[in-house]
N, C-alpha and C positions, 0 to 999 in steps of 0.2 A: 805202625805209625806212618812209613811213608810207601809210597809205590812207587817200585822203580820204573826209571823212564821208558821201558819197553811196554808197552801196554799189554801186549797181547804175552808179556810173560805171566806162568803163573808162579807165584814165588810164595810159596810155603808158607802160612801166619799170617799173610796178609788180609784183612779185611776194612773194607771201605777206608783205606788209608791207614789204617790203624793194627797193632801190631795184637794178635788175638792167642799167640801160643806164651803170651808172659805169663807170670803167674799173678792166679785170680782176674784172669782177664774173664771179661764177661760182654756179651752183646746187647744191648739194652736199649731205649727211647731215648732220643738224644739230652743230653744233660741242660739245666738251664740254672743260671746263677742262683746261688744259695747260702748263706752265713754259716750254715755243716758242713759245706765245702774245704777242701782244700782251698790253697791261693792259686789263682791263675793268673799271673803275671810273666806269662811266656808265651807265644804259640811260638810254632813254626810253622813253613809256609813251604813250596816246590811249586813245581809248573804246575799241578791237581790243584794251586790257588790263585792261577793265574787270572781268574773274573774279577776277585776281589778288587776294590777301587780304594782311589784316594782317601775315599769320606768311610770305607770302612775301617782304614787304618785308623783314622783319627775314632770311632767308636769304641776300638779297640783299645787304644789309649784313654778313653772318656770311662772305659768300663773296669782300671787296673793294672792294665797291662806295661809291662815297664820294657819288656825287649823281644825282641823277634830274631830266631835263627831261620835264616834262608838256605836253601838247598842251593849250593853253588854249581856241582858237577858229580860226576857218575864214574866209576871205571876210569877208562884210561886217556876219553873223546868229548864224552856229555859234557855239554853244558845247558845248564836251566836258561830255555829263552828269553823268560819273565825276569833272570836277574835285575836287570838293572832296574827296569820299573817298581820291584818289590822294594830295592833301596831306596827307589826315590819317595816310596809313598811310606816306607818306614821312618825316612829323613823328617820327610813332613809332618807324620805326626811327634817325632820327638824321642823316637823308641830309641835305646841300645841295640845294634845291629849287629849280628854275629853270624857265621855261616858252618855248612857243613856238607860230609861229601858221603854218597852213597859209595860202601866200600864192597866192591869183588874180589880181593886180591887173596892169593891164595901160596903168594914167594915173599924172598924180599926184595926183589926185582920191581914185581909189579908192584907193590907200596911205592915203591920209590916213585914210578914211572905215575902212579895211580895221585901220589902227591901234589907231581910237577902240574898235571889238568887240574887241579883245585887251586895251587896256585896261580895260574894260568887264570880262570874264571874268576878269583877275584881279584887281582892283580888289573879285571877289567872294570871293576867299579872302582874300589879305591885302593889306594897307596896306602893308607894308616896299617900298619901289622900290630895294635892293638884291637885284635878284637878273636875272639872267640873261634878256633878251627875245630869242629869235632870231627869223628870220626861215625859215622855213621852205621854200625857192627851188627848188622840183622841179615842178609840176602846168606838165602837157603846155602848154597855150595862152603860157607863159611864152618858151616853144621855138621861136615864130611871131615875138618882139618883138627886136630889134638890141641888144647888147650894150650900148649906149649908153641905150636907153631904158629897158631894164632898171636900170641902174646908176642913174639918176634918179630912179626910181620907186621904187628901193631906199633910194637918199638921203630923199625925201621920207617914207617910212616911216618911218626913222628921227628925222627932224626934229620928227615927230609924237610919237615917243614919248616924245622929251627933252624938249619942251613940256611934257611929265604928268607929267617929272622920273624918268624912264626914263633913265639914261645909259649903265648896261651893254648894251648890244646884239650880235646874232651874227649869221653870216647862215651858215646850214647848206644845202649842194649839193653833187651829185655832181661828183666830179673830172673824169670830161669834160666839165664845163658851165665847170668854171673856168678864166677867162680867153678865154672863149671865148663865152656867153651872160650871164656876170655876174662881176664883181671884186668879192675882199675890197678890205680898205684899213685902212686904221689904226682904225675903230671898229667895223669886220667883221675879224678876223682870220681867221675863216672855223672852220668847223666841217664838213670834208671826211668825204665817203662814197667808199670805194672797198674792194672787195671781195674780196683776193685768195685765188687756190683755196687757197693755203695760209699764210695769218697769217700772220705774223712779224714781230719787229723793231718798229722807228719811221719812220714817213709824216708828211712833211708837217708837219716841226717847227717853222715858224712860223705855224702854224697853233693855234686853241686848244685840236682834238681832233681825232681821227683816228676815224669810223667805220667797222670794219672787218670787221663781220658782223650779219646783220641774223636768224641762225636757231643763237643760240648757247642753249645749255641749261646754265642753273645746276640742282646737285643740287637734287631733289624740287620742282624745278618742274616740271611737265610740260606745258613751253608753248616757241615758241622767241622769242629776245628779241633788239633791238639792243644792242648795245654799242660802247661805244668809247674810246678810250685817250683820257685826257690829258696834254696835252703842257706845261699849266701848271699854276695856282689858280683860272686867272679864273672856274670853272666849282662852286669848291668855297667861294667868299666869300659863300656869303648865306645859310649858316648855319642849323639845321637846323628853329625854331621862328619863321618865318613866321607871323605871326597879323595880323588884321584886325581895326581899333577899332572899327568898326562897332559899334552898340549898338541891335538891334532887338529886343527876348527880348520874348516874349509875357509883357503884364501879369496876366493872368488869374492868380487863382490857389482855392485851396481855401479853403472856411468857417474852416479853422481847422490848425495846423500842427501835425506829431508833434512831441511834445516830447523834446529831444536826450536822451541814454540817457549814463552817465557812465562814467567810466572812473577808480579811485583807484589800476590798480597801471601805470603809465604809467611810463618812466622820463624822466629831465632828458638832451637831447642835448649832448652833449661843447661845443660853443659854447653854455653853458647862460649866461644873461642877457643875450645877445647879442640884438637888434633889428634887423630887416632892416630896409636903407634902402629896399627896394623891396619893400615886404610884403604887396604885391598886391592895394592896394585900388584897384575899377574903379569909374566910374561910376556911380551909383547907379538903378540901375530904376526908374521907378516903379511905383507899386499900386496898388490899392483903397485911396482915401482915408481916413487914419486907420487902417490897418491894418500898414501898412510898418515905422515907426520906433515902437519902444517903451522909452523912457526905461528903464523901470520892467525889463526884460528887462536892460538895457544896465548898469545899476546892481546886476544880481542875480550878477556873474559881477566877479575878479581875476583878470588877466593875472600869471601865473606867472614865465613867458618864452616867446619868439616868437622863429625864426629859421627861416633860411631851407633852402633841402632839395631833392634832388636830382628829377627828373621818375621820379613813376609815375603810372601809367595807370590808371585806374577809371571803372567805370559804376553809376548808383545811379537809382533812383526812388521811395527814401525820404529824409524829411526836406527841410530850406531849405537855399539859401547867405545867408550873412549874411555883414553887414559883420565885423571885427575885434574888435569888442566885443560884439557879437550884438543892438547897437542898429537895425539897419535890416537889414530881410528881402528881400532881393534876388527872389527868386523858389522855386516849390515846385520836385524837382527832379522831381516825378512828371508836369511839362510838357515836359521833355525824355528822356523815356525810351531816345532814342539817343546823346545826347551822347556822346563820350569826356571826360572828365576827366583835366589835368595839371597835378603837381603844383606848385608852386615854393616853398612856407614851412609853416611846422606852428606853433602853439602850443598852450598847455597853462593853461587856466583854470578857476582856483577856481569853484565852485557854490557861493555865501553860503546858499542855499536849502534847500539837501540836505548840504552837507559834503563832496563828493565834486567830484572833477578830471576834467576833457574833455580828451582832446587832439582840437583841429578842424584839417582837412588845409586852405590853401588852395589852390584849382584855377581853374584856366580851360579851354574849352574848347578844341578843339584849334586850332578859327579863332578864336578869342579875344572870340569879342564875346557871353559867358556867364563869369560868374567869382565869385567868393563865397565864403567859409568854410564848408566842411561836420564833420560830426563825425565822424570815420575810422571808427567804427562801421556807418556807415551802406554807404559805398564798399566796392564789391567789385572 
Protein backbone atom coordinates (compact mmCIF):
# COMPACT_ATOMS: atom_id res chain seq x y z
CA UNK A 1 0.00 0.00 0.00
CA UNK A 2 2.49 2.59 1.00
CA UNK A 3 6.25 3.31 0.41
CA UNK A 4 8.28 4.15 2.91
CA UNK A 5 9.73 7.44 2.96
CA UNK A 6 13.25 6.18 2.25
CA UNK A 7 13.15 5.75 -1.38
CA UNK A 8 16.12 4.08 -2.07
CA UNK A 9 14.92 1.38 0.69
CA UNK A 10 13.89 -1.77 -0.61
CA UNK A 11 11.14 -2.94 1.76
CA UNK A 12 9.84 -6.34 1.07
CA UNK A 13 5.95 -6.48 -0.61
CA UNK A 14 6.08 -3.41 -1.74
CA UNK A 15 4.94 -2.70 -5.28
CA UNK A 16 4.11 0.49 -6.94
CA UNK A 17 2.88 1.71 -3.55
CA UNK A 18 0.88 -1.11 -3.02
CA UNK A 19 1.15 -3.98 -0.73
CA UNK A 20 1.76 -7.21 -3.19
CA UNK A 21 2.63 -10.22 -0.46
CA UNK A 22 -1.43 -9.98 0.93
CA UNK A 23 -3.36 -12.57 0.11
CA UNK A 24 -4.67 -12.90 -3.44
CA UNK A 25 -2.85 -10.02 -4.31
CA UNK A 26 -2.32 -9.68 -7.78
CA UNK A 27 -0.61 -7.17 -10.32
CA UNK A 28 -2.90 -6.17 -13.00
CA UNK A 29 -4.02 -2.88 -15.45
CA UNK A 30 -5.05 -0.38 -13.33
CA UNK A 31 -8.73 -0.61 -12.20
CA UNK A 32 -11.44 1.86 -13.48
CA UNK A 33 -14.84 2.49 -11.85
CA UNK A 34 -17.40 -0.24 -11.96
CA UNK A 35 -20.93 -1.36 -10.40
CA UNK A 36 -19.00 -5.13 -9.60
CA UNK A 37 -16.83 -3.30 -7.77
CA UNK A 38 -16.42 -2.93 -4.28
CA UNK A 39 -17.07 0.74 -2.65
CA UNK A 40 -14.43 2.97 -2.78
CA UNK A 41 -15.06 5.46 -0.55
CA UNK A 42 -11.55 5.76 1.03
CA UNK A 43 -8.11 6.53 -0.56
CA UNK A 44 -5.09 7.28 1.34
CA UNK A 45 -2.62 9.57 0.35
CA UNK A 46 1.58 10.13 1.57
CA UNK A 47 4.22 12.24 0.17
CA UNK A 48 4.08 9.44 -3.29
CA UNK A 49 0.64 11.77 -3.72
CA UNK A 50 2.07 14.90 -3.24
CA UNK A 51 1.04 16.25 -7.17
CA UNK A 52 -2.18 15.59 -6.56
CA UNK A 53 -4.16 19.05 -6.57
CA UNK A 54 -7.12 20.87 -5.04
CA UNK A 55 -9.45 20.09 -8.12
CA UNK A 56 -8.41 16.36 -7.69
CA UNK A 57 -9.65 16.29 -4.27
CA UNK A 58 -12.82 17.61 -5.01
CA UNK A 59 -13.11 14.70 -8.12
CA UNK A 60 -12.51 12.36 -5.66
CA UNK A 61 -15.30 13.64 -3.58
CA UNK A 62 -17.61 14.07 -7.10
CA UNK A 63 -16.68 10.17 -7.64
CA UNK A 64 -17.77 8.59 -3.72
CA UNK A 65 -15.36 9.24 -1.78
CA UNK A 66 -16.31 10.00 1.81
CA UNK A 67 -12.63 10.18 3.60
CA UNK A 68 -9.07 10.25 3.26
CA UNK A 69 -6.34 8.91 5.52
CA UNK A 70 -3.02 10.77 5.24
CA UNK A 71 0.32 9.55 6.05
CA UNK A 72 1.34 11.79 9.03
CA UNK A 73 4.89 10.49 9.90
CA UNK A 74 7.38 7.46 9.92
CA UNK A 75 9.54 5.94 12.68
CA UNK A 76 10.73 8.16 15.20
CA UNK A 77 11.63 11.70 12.85
CA UNK A 78 9.43 11.65 9.51
CA UNK A 79 7.28 13.61 8.81
CA UNK A 80 5.15 13.86 5.40
CA UNK A 81 5.98 17.29 3.87
CA UNK A 82 2.71 17.50 1.87
CA UNK A 83 0.86 17.17 5.35
CA UNK A 84 -0.71 20.07 5.62
CA UNK A 85 -1.52 20.71 2.06
CA UNK A 86 -3.14 17.22 1.80
CA UNK A 87 -5.47 18.55 4.73
CA UNK A 88 -6.19 21.59 3.18
CA UNK A 89 -7.39 20.18 0.00
CA UNK A 90 -9.17 17.32 1.85
CA UNK A 91 -10.85 20.24 3.98
CA UNK A 92 -11.81 21.64 0.79
CA UNK A 93 -13.42 19.10 -0.77
CA UNK A 94 -15.46 17.88 2.40
CA UNK A 95 -13.76 14.63 2.97
CA UNK A 96 -13.54 12.97 6.73
CA UNK A 97 -9.80 13.39 7.39
CA UNK A 98 -7.97 10.73 9.36
CA UNK A 99 -4.15 9.88 9.63
CA UNK A 100 -1.66 7.33 9.96
CA UNK A 101 1.92 6.35 10.72
CA UNK A 102 4.23 4.20 9.16
CA UNK A 103 5.38 1.75 12.06
CA UNK A 104 9.39 0.37 12.54
CA UNK A 105 9.10 -0.23 15.97
CA UNK A 106 10.31 -3.25 17.03
CA UNK A 107 10.18 -2.59 21.59
CA UNK A 108 7.90 -0.80 23.58
CA UNK A 109 10.26 2.00 23.98
CA UNK A 110 10.21 2.79 20.38
CA UNK A 111 6.18 2.56 20.14
CA UNK A 112 6.24 4.87 22.65
CA UNK A 113 8.79 7.25 21.26
CA UNK A 114 7.42 6.18 17.47
CA UNK A 115 3.94 7.58 18.91
CA UNK A 116 5.12 10.98 20.32
CA UNK A 117 6.36 11.78 16.18
CA UNK A 118 2.80 10.96 14.96
CA UNK A 119 1.54 12.89 17.60
CA UNK A 120 3.90 15.64 17.04
CA UNK A 121 2.78 15.74 12.92
CA UNK A 122 -0.47 15.98 13.54
CA UNK A 123 -0.80 17.98 16.50
CA UNK A 124 0.77 20.32 13.45
CA UNK A 125 -2.37 20.63 11.54
CA UNK A 126 -5.04 20.17 14.00
CA UNK A 127 -6.07 20.07 17.44
CA UNK A 128 -9.42 17.97 17.12
CA UNK A 129 -8.28 14.22 18.66
CA UNK A 130 -11.46 13.10 16.97
CA UNK A 131 -10.29 11.53 14.20
CA UNK A 132 -8.81 8.37 13.17
CA UNK A 133 -4.89 7.33 14.27
CA UNK A 134 -3.90 4.01 12.55
CA UNK A 135 -1.09 2.15 12.82
CA UNK A 136 0.47 1.45 9.78
CA UNK A 137 1.73 -2.70 10.36
CA UNK A 138 3.68 -3.73 7.09
CA UNK A 139 7.68 -2.64 6.97
CA UNK A 140 9.64 -5.87 6.49
CA UNK A 141 11.91 -6.00 9.92
CA UNK A 142 8.17 -6.33 11.65
CA UNK A 143 8.13 -9.87 9.89
CA UNK A 144 11.41 -10.92 12.09
CA UNK A 145 9.44 -10.15 15.68
CA UNK A 146 6.70 -13.15 17.13
CA UNK A 147 3.21 -12.43 16.95
CA UNK A 148 3.15 -11.79 20.53
CA UNK A 149 5.74 -9.16 20.74
CA UNK A 150 4.16 -7.47 18.00
CA UNK A 151 0.79 -7.40 19.62
CA UNK A 152 2.60 -5.64 22.79
CA UNK A 153 4.35 -3.13 20.98
CA UNK A 154 1.10 -2.61 19.13
CA UNK A 155 -0.55 -2.23 22.73
CA UNK A 156 2.00 0.11 23.90
CA UNK A 157 1.59 2.39 20.81
CA UNK A 158 -1.63 2.71 21.51
CA UNK A 159 -1.43 3.41 25.19
CA UNK A 160 0.77 6.28 24.15
CA UNK A 161 -1.76 7.75 21.95
CA UNK A 162 -4.73 7.60 24.47
CA UNK A 163 -2.40 9.32 26.89
CA UNK A 164 -2.52 12.53 24.30
CA UNK A 165 -6.20 11.73 24.22
CA UNK A 166 -6.01 9.79 21.05
CA UNK A 167 -8.85 7.21 21.62
CA UNK A 168 -9.82 6.37 17.99
CA UNK A 169 -7.07 3.99 16.92
CA UNK A 170 -6.66 1.30 13.86
CA UNK A 171 -4.17 -0.79 12.93
CA UNK A 172 -4.14 -1.32 9.12
CA UNK A 173 -2.05 -4.85 7.58
CA UNK A 174 -2.06 -7.15 5.01
CA UNK A 175 -4.47 -10.23 5.39
CA UNK A 176 -1.65 -12.83 5.55
CA UNK A 177 0.03 -10.99 8.37
CA UNK A 178 -3.45 -11.32 10.21
CA UNK A 179 -3.52 -13.60 13.02
CA UNK A 180 -0.52 -14.61 12.10
CA UNK A 181 2.36 -11.66 12.82
CA UNK A 182 -0.28 -9.38 14.49
CA UNK A 183 -4.19 -9.18 15.94
CA UNK A 184 -6.85 -6.79 15.79
CA UNK A 185 -8.98 -6.70 19.02
CA UNK A 186 -11.63 -4.42 20.05
CA UNK A 187 -9.60 -0.99 19.65
CA UNK A 188 -7.85 -2.18 16.41
CA UNK A 189 -10.76 -3.55 14.39
CA UNK A 190 -8.35 -3.74 11.76
CA UNK A 191 -8.18 -2.16 8.48
CA UNK A 192 -7.34 -5.18 6.13
CA UNK A 193 -5.29 -5.21 2.71
CA UNK A 194 -5.96 -7.80 0.26
CA UNK A 195 -5.98 -7.75 -3.33
CA UNK A 196 -8.18 -9.68 -5.28
CA UNK A 197 -7.51 -10.29 -9.32
CA UNK A 198 -10.93 -9.39 -9.50
CA UNK A 199 -13.02 -7.08 -6.79
CA UNK A 200 -15.95 -7.78 -5.77
CA UNK A 201 -18.49 -7.98 -3.10
CA UNK A 202 -17.58 -7.61 0.86
CA UNK A 203 -14.21 -8.84 2.98
CA UNK A 204 -13.70 -8.90 6.16
CA UNK A 205 -17.02 -7.38 7.71
CA UNK A 206 -15.86 -7.03 11.06
CA UNK A 207 -13.41 -5.24 10.17
CA UNK A 208 -13.57 -1.27 9.80
CA UNK A 209 -12.42 -1.32 6.00
CA UNK A 210 -11.49 -3.43 3.40
CA UNK A 211 -8.40 -2.37 1.14
CA UNK A 212 -8.89 -3.80 -2.06
CA UNK A 213 -6.74 -2.25 -4.70
CA UNK A 214 -3.94 -0.36 -4.52
CA UNK A 215 -3.75 0.98 -8.75
CA UNK A 216 -7.37 2.09 -9.18
CA UNK A 217 -8.07 5.20 -11.40
CA UNK A 218 -10.70 7.83 -10.75
CA UNK A 219 -11.69 9.86 -14.06
CA UNK A 220 -9.09 12.51 -14.90
CA UNK A 221 -6.87 11.48 -12.54
CA UNK A 222 -4.04 10.30 -14.17
CA UNK A 223 -2.27 8.65 -11.16
CA UNK A 224 -3.24 5.07 -9.61
CA UNK A 225 -4.68 5.34 -6.03
CA UNK A 226 -5.53 3.05 -2.98
CA UNK A 227 -8.76 2.49 -2.11
CA UNK A 228 -10.89 0.79 0.02
CA UNK A 229 -14.48 -0.06 1.19
CA UNK A 230 -16.01 0.70 4.37
CA UNK A 231 -17.57 -1.48 6.29
CA UNK A 232 -18.82 1.09 8.98
CA UNK A 233 -18.63 5.16 10.08
CA UNK A 234 -15.83 4.61 12.42
CA UNK A 235 -13.75 6.05 9.52
CA UNK A 236 -16.28 9.02 8.46
CA UNK A 237 -16.76 10.62 12.30
CA UNK A 238 -14.12 13.31 12.28
CA UNK A 239 -15.64 15.43 10.12
CA UNK A 240 -14.54 17.44 7.27
CA UNK A 241 -13.02 20.85 9.09
CA UNK A 242 -10.14 19.84 11.29
CA UNK A 243 -8.35 22.97 12.31
CA UNK A 244 -5.66 23.74 14.71
CA UNK A 245 -5.77 26.60 17.59
CA UNK A 246 -2.60 27.03 17.41
CA UNK A 247 -2.00 30.97 17.23
CA UNK A 248 1.52 31.78 15.61
CA UNK A 249 0.65 34.51 12.64
CA UNK A 250 3.49 36.78 12.04
CA UNK A 251 3.02 40.23 13.95
CA UNK A 252 4.82 42.28 11.49
CA UNK A 253 2.80 44.13 9.52
CA UNK A 254 2.66 47.38 6.91
CA UNK A 255 3.12 51.34 7.91
CA UNK A 256 -0.28 51.78 7.28
CA UNK A 257 -3.61 49.67 6.04
CA UNK A 258 -5.75 49.92 2.66
CA UNK A 259 -8.69 51.31 3.51
CA UNK A 260 -11.86 48.89 3.18
CA UNK A 261 -13.83 49.96 -0.25
CA UNK A 262 -17.86 49.87 0.46
CA UNK A 263 -20.41 48.29 -0.87
CA UNK A 264 -24.25 50.21 -0.84
CA UNK A 265 -26.09 47.60 -3.23
CA UNK A 266 -25.57 44.44 -0.87
CA UNK A 267 -28.66 42.58 -0.12
CA UNK A 268 -30.12 41.50 3.71
CA UNK A 269 -29.58 37.43 3.82
CA UNK A 270 -33.05 35.58 4.49
CA UNK A 271 -31.84 35.00 8.50
CA UNK A 272 -31.71 38.92 8.37
CA UNK A 273 -31.19 40.15 12.13
CA UNK A 274 -30.08 37.01 13.20
CA UNK A 275 -26.47 36.76 15.34
CA UNK A 276 -24.29 33.98 15.27
CA UNK A 277 -23.62 32.41 18.52
CA UNK A 278 -20.38 31.41 17.00
CA UNK A 279 -19.46 34.44 14.87
CA UNK A 280 -15.92 33.73 14.58
CA UNK A 281 -14.04 35.81 16.82
CA UNK A 282 -10.37 34.13 17.38
CA UNK A 283 -7.75 35.33 19.52
CA UNK A 284 -6.65 38.31 19.11
CA UNK A 285 -2.87 38.83 17.44
CA UNK A 286 -0.83 41.00 18.56
CA UNK A 287 0.97 44.02 16.78
CA UNK A 288 2.90 47.03 16.66
CA UNK A 289 2.14 48.73 19.84
CA UNK A 290 -0.64 51.23 19.55
CA UNK A 291 -1.43 50.31 16.08
CA UNK A 292 -3.86 47.21 16.52
CA UNK A 293 -6.93 48.46 18.22
CA UNK A 294 -8.48 51.74 17.15
CA UNK A 295 -11.53 52.87 19.11
CA UNK A 296 -11.86 55.59 16.78
CA UNK A 297 -12.29 52.88 13.53
CA UNK A 298 -14.49 50.66 15.85
CA UNK A 299 -16.94 53.73 16.52
CA UNK A 300 -16.83 54.72 12.73
CA UNK A 301 -18.98 51.57 11.62
CA UNK A 302 -23.05 50.04 12.74
CA UNK A 303 -23.58 46.58 12.59
CA UNK A 304 -26.55 46.17 10.26
CA UNK A 305 -26.91 42.19 10.79
CA UNK A 306 -24.33 39.44 11.16
CA UNK A 307 -25.02 35.71 10.54
CA UNK A 308 -23.59 33.02 9.87
CA UNK A 309 -22.84 31.20 6.16
CA UNK A 310 -21.92 28.40 4.47
CA UNK A 311 -17.91 27.63 3.55
CA UNK A 312 -16.27 29.30 0.46
CA UNK A 313 -12.85 29.40 -0.39
CA UNK A 314 -10.71 32.53 -1.08
CA UNK A 315 -7.36 33.95 -1.47
CA UNK A 316 -6.56 37.62 -1.14
CA UNK A 317 -3.29 39.83 -0.34
CA UNK A 318 -5.23 43.04 -0.09
CA UNK A 319 -6.46 44.51 2.79
CA UNK A 320 -6.65 43.36 7.13
CA UNK A 321 -8.69 40.96 9.06
CA UNK A 322 -10.27 42.57 11.76
CA UNK A 323 -12.16 41.83 14.66
CA UNK A 324 -16.24 42.12 14.26
CA UNK A 325 -16.50 45.69 14.68
CA UNK A 326 -13.36 46.60 12.87
CA UNK A 327 -11.86 47.62 16.50
CA UNK A 328 -8.60 45.44 16.43
CA UNK A 329 -6.62 44.69 13.25
CA UNK A 330 -5.59 41.27 13.39
CA UNK A 331 -3.03 41.29 10.84
CA UNK A 332 -2.32 42.54 6.79
CA UNK A 333 -3.28 39.84 4.70
CA UNK A 334 -0.47 40.71 2.21
CA UNK A 335 1.82 38.44 4.99
CA UNK A 336 0.01 35.56 3.99
CA UNK A 337 -0.09 35.46 0.39
CA UNK A 338 -0.79 31.62 0.26
CA UNK A 339 -3.32 31.15 2.70
CA UNK A 340 -6.66 29.64 1.74
CA UNK A 341 -9.43 31.35 3.36
CA UNK A 342 -12.96 29.80 4.81
CA UNK A 343 -15.86 31.04 5.27
CA UNK A 344 -18.25 30.64 8.16
CA UNK A 345 -20.43 34.13 8.92
CA UNK A 346 -20.90 37.42 6.70
CA UNK A 347 -22.08 40.91 7.98
CA UNK A 348 -23.13 44.01 6.63
CA UNK A 349 -22.05 47.39 8.27
CA UNK A 350 -22.89 50.95 8.29
CA UNK A 351 -19.91 53.58 7.35
CA UNK A 352 -20.99 56.64 9.74
CA UNK A 353 -18.08 58.26 7.72
CA UNK A 354 -18.97 57.79 4.07
CA UNK A 355 -22.83 56.67 4.23
CA UNK A 356 -22.29 53.74 2.47
CA UNK A 357 -22.61 49.57 3.61
CA UNK A 358 -19.72 46.80 3.83
CA UNK A 359 -20.42 43.47 3.67
CA UNK A 360 -17.05 41.81 5.62
CA UNK A 361 -16.73 37.88 4.89
CA UNK A 362 -15.45 36.14 8.13
CA UNK A 363 -12.66 33.50 7.52
CA UNK A 364 -10.20 31.36 8.88
CA UNK A 365 -7.68 29.61 7.60
CA UNK A 366 -7.80 26.35 6.44
CA UNK A 367 -5.56 24.97 9.62
CA UNK A 368 -7.32 27.55 11.67
CA UNK A 369 -4.75 29.51 13.46
CA UNK A 370 -5.20 32.81 11.00
CA UNK A 371 -8.86 34.24 11.05
CA UNK A 372 -10.51 37.79 10.99
CA UNK A 373 -13.13 39.69 9.14
CA UNK A 374 -12.24 40.71 5.62
CA UNK A 375 -14.26 42.98 3.26
CA UNK A 376 -15.54 40.42 0.33
CA UNK A 377 -14.31 42.99 -1.99
CA UNK A 378 -11.15 42.12 -1.29
CA UNK A 379 -11.42 38.01 -1.68
CA UNK A 380 -10.98 36.33 -4.63
Amino acid sequence: MRKSFKRGAVILGLFAGGILFGTNATAHAALTPSSTQPGANMVDVSSWQGNLTAADYQTLAQNGVKAVTIKASEGTGYINPYLSQQVQYAQQAGLSINFYHFVHFTTTDQAAQEAQNFMNAVQSVTSSKDVVMVADFESSELGGISKANNDANLAAFDSALNQGGYNKTDLYTMASWLGVKIDTNASNQGWIADYPATPTGSKYPSANAWQWASDYRFPNINQNLDVSQLNNSFYLNSGSAVASTNTNANSSSASSASSESSSSSATKPSNSGSSSKNDGEIVKIPGPSGKQYSAARSASVKLVWRANMGKHYYTTTKGARYSKHLGTRYGYNSELPNVTWVTDAHEKLYKKNTGNYAIYYHVRSTVGNHGGWIWRGYLN
